[in-house]
N, C-alpha and C positions, 0 to 999 in steps of 0.2 A: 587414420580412422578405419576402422572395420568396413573391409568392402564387399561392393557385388558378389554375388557366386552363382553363375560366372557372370565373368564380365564382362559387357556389352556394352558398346560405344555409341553417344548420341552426339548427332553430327550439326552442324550449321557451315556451309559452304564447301564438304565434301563428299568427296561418296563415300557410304550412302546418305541422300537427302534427310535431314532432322525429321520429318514427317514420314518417312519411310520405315525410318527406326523407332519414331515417340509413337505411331497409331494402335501399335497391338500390344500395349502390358500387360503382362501376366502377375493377378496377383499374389499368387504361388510361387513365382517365381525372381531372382530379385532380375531387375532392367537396370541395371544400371553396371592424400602422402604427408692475449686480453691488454687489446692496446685502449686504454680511458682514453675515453672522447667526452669532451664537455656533454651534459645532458640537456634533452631540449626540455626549455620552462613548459610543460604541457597546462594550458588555460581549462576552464571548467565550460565551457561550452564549443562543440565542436563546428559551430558556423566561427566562430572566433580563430579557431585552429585553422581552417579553410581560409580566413580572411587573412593570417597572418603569417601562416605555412604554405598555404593553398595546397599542400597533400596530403590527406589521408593511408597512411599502408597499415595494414593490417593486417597480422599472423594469426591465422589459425590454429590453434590449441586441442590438442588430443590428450587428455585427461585420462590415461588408462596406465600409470604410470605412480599408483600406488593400491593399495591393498584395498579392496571391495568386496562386501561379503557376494555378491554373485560370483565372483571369478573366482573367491575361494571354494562356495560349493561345487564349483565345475573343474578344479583345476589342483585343489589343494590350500592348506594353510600359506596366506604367506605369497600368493602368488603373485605375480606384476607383469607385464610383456616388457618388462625389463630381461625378463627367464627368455624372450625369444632370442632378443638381441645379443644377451652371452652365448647363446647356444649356437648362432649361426655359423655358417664355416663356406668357404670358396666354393662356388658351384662348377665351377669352369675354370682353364687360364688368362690370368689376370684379373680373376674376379677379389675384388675386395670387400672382405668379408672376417672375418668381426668390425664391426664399428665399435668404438670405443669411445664414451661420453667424459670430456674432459674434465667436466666436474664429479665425473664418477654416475653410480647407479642411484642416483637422489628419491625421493619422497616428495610428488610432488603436492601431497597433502599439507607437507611441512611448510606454513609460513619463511619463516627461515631461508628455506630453497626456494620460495617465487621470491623472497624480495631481492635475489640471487637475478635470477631472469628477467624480470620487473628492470633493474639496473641496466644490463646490458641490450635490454632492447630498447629502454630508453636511449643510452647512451649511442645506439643504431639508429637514431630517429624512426621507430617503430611505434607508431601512435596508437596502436590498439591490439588487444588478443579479442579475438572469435572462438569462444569455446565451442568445440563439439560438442552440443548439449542433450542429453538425453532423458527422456521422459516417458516408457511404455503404458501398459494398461493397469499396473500393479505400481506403479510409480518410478521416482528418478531412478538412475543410475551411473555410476563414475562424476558423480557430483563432487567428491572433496578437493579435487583437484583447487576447483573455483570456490567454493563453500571453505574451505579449511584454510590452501593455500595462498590463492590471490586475495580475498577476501579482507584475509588475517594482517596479508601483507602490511607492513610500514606504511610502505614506499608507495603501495598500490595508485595513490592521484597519479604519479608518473605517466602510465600508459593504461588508457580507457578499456571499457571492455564491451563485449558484446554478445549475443546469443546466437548458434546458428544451429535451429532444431534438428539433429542428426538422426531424425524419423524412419532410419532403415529397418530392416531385420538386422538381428543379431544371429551370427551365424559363430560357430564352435568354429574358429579356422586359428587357432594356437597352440596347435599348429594344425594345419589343412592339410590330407593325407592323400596323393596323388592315387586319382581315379576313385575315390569313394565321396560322395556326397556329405556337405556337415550337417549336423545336428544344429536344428533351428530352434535358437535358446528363446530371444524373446520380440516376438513378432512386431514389425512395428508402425501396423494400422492401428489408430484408437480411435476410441469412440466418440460423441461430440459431449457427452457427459465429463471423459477425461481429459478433452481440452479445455472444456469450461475449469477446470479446478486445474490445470497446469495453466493456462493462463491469465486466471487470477493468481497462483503464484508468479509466474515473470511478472507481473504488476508490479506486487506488493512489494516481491523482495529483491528484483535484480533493475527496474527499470526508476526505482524510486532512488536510486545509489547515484549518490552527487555525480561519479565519474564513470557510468553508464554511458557508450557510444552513442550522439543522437547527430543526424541530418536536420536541418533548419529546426531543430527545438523537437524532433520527432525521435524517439528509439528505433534506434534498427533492431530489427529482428527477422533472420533469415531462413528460410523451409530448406534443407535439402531434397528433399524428396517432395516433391508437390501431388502427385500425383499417386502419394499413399496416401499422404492427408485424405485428400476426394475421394477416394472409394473408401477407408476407413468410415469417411462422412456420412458418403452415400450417390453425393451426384457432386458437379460442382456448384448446381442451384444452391445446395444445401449447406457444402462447403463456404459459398460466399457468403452466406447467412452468419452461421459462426465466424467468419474473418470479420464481418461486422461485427459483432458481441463483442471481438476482441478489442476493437477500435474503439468503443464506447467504453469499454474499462479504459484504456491509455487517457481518452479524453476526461473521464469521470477523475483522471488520478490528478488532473493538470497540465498535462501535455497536448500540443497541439494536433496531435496525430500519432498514429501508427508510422514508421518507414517499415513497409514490408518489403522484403527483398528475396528471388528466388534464386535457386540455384541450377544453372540452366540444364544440366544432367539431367536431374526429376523436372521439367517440363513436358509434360508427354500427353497428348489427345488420350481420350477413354472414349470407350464405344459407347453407343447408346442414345436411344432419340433423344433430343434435346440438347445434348453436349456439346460441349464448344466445336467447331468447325474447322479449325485453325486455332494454332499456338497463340497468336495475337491478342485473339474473342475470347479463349480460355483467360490470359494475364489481366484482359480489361475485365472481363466479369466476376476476379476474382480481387481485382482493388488492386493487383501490385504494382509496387512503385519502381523500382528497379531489379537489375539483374546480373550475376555474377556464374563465377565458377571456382570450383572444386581444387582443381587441379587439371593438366594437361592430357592426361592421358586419356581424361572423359572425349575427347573429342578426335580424337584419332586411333588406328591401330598402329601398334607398335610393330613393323616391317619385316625384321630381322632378329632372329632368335640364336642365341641367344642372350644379343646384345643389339640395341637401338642407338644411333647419336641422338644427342642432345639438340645437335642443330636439325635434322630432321621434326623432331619435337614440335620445336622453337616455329620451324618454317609452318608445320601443319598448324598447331594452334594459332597462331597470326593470322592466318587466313580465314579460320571460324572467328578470330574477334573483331574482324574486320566487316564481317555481315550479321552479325547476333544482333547488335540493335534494330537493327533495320527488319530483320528477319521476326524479332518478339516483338517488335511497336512500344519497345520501354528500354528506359537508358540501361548499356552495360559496364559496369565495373570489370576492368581488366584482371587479370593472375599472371602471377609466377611463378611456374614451381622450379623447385630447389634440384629435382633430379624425380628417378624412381627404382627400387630396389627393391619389389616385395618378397624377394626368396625367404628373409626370415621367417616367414608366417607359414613357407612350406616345412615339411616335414624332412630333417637334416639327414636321414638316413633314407628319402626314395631319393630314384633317378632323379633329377632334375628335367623335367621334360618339356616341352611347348602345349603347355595345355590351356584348363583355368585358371583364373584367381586362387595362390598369390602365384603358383608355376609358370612364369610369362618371361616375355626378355625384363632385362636389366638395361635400364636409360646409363651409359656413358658419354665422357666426353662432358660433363658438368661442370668445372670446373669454376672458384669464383667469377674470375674474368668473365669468361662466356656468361655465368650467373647477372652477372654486371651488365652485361649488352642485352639480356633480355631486359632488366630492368629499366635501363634507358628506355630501351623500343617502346616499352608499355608506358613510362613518363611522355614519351613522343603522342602516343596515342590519348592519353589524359588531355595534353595540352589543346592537342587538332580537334579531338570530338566535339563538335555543336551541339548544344544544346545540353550536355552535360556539366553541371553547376555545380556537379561534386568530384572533388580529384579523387576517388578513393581507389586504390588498389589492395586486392585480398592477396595472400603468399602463401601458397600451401609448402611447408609451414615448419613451424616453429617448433616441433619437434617428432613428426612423424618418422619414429628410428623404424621402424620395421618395414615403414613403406619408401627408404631412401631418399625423403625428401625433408629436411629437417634445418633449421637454420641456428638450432645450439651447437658450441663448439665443440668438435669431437679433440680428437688427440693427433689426426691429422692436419685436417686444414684449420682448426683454434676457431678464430674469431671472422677469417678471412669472410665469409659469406655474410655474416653483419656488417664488415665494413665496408662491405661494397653499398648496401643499403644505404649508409651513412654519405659516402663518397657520392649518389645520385638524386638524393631526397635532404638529407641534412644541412649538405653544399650547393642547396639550388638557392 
């Protein structure tokens, strides 16, 4: 997914304190990755999956992965951030670099190619993609992905799907040019006029789909960014207003509720009399239901440049999702991510240097296995949590190639990183 610039870490149980880093956002500035296995029979309602799986996992999906006329006015005919991924080359020694997509450089527009992925994440026991979903003040964008390709798909009951509004700025970083600032393509506060008509579209067209992701009879639908939402709005008096309007469409359409769900990155206090006082006052005043994350990197700095372990990672993220429920006053949904590598998105011919977003270390030391023991951990943690009713774990993801954290088969390790999925979730 297109990140911060630069990037900045929000914390829950380390230094520095979540409230140290979420009280002053700038909104100018951004704050803030083929062995067949029988497939699992996926049911049409997902309390039923929980009653009969009891785990939800769920791959995040970055949709930038076929031809869009934005990227083509910015970038040329024909463009894809596939063009990042060939282009990349070893930053350092031992650094591995090209990644090579085992199925080749696909079209994820083309039906065809998700009912490709569709299979094998089924056959991972992967119960859901979470598209990045995007929506500015001029409308969608890198929609085919799910509008063309999952959509279209066959296969698509296989593995359910979901929203998770990717409300950042859009920043020119394909590539990002060490020491010059990007060109901010399309800003990503809207107003409450274009949320009323973007979510009366997720109504109509994505939560009315037989095999739309829902919590007790509820659609999930996830904010990355909470805290553009609210100053896009205006306050979050105002913001809570429209999350109601949102609610009374879902209920108006036949569903028992809204499952709003935030992404604790974009949880951040905004100044101003009247505003929440605390992460907690903001969550309750704004209806959400529960709480996840992104990826790991949102919650720690990465130590050593310009390479981090993996079990450094592992150790620091554990320890924020050990206090985030406790810490927001709302259930959180664990992550795992795959690794992280964002040098493609730098620019192949600078230095390689320790700067911003994507010029940062490279997460090593990822390996399945190790992939495997975080996902345990995070099964461990679904199991232990009181008071959470929902097994669900989000993966960042499923095919994030430019940001090193991807769980399609490259040409090295295949299938190995699904099968461990299947090996901890499948075999439970």
């Amino acid at each position: 997914m297109e990140q911060p610039y630069p990037i900045m870490i929000n914390s829950i149980g380390n230094e520095p304190s979540a409230e140290a880093v979420l009280n002053t956002p700038s909104p100018n500035a951004w704050v803030e990755v083929n062995n067949p296995i029988e497939a699992i029979e996926v049911l049409d309602d997902i309390s039923e999956i929980a009653k009969n799986k009891d785990y939800i996992v769920a791959a995040y999906y970055f949709g930038n992965f076929h031809m869009d006329p934005r990227n083509e006015a910015a970038h040329g005919k024909g463009w894809t951030e596939w063009q990042l991924v060939r282009e990349a080359k070893p930053r350092f020694l031992g650094h591995k670099q090209p990644k090579v997509p085992f199925w080749g450089f696909e079209d994820d527009s083309d039906p065809e190619v998700f009912e490709r992925k569709i299979a094998a994440a089924s056959d991972a026991s992967v119960s859901a993609f979470i598209f990045d979903w995007y929506w500015y003040n001029d409308g969608p964008f890198l929609e085919a992905a799910l509008e063309e390709g999952y959509l279209k798909a066959s296969n698509r009951e296989d593995v359910k799907f979901a929203i998770m509004w990717a409300n950042h700025d859009w920043f020119d970083i394909h590539p990002a040019k060490l020491g010059s600032p990007p060109h901010l393509q399309f800003p990503g506060q809207i107003t409450a006029a274009t949320f009323d008509k973007m979510t009366t579209h997720i109504v109509d067209r994505y939560f009315s789909q037989d095999n739309y992701l829902k919590i007790d009879g509820c659609p999930y639908f996830s904010i990355y960014e909470l805290y553009r939402f609210v100053l896009g709005i205006g306050d979050s008096e105002k913001a809570g207003a429209e999350l109601q309007k949102f609610r009374d469409k879902v209920k108006a359409a036949g569903f028992k509720d809204l499952h709003l769900n935030a992404v604790t990155w974009g949880v951040q206090l905004l100044p101003g009399e009247g505003e929440a006082p605390d992460l907690k006052t903001l969550l309750e005043r704004l209806k959400v239901d529960s709480t996840t994350s992104y990826v790991w990197i949102h919650h720690t700095q990465l130590s050593t440049f310009p390479v981090t372990e993996y079990n450094e990672l592992a150790v620091a993220y554990e320890k924020y999702r050990s206090a985030a429920s406790e810490e927001l006053g709302k259930p959180y949904f664990p992550n795992v991510s795959v690794g992280w590598d964002s040098s493609p998105r730098a620019c192949q011919s600078d230095i390689y240097a320790n700067a911003t977003y994507p010029f940062m270390p490279v997460v090593q030391g990822n390996s399945p296995d190790r992939f495997g023991e975080a996902l345990s951990s995070a099964k461990e943690f679904l199991d232990s949590s009181i008071g959470l009713t929902t097994k669900l774990l989000t993966i960042n993801s499923w095919n994030e190639w430019t940001e090193g954290s991807y769980l399609e088969p490259d040409t090295e390790n295949r299938f190995a990183y699904l099968d461990q999925i299947h090996k901890v979730f499948g075999e439970a």
